[in-house]
N, C-alpha and C positions, 0 to 999 in steps of 0.2 A: 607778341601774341603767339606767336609759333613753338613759344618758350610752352606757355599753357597748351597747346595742344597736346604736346606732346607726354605732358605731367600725366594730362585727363585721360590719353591714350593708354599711358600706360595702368590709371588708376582703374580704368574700367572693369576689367576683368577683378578684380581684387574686392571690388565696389558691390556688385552684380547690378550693375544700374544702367545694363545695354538696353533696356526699352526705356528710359526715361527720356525725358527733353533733353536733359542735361544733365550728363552722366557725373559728372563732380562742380566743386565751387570753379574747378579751372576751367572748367568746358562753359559754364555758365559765362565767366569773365571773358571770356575768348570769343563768345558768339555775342553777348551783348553788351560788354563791360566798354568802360571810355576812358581813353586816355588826358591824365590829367597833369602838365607841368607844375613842378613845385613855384611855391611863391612863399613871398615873409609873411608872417605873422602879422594882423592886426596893431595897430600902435599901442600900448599896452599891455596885450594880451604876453604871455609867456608859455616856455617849454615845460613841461609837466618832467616828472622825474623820466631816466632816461632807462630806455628796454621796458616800459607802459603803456605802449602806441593806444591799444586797447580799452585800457583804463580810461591814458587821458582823452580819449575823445568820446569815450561816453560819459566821462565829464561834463568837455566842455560843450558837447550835445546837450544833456539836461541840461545845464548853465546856463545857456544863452537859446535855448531852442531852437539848436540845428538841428539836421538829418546828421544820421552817425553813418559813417559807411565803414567798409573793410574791402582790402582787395589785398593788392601784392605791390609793391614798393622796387624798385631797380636800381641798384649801386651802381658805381659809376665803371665799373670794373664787369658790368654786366649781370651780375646774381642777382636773383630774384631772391625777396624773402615777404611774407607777409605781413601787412601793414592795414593799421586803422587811421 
């Protein structure tokens, strides 16, 4: 989380969104976002093509009527990138 702070910190000025709630998606994620451990897939279900994170999960949201979310993803190596 301190990763997004500091993103939002610096997006602010750039943004001009210093009187909002929540000055970027990262300040947003940071102040109310959750943390979620990966898990496998459904028995069935499959990986959608690969670098579509976006695509496929507004996919398999309409598909099966989930909620779609997006946030930011964590390598193991520690970089952040953003992820649906």
């Amino acid at each position: 989380m301190s990763m997004l702070r500091a993103i939002s910190d610096d997006r602010e000025d750039a943004l001009g969104t210093a009187g909002w709630r929540h000055r970027s998606l990262e300040d947003l994620l940071a102040t109310r976002g959750h943390w979620f451990e990966p898990s496998p897939l459904p028995q069935g279900w499959h990986l959608g093509p690969a670098k579509a994170c976006f695509a496929n999960a507004a996919a398999y949201a309409a598909r099966f009527g989930l909620a779609y979310a997006e946030g930011y993803g964590l390598h193991l190596d520690g970089l952040a990138f953003t992820h649906a």
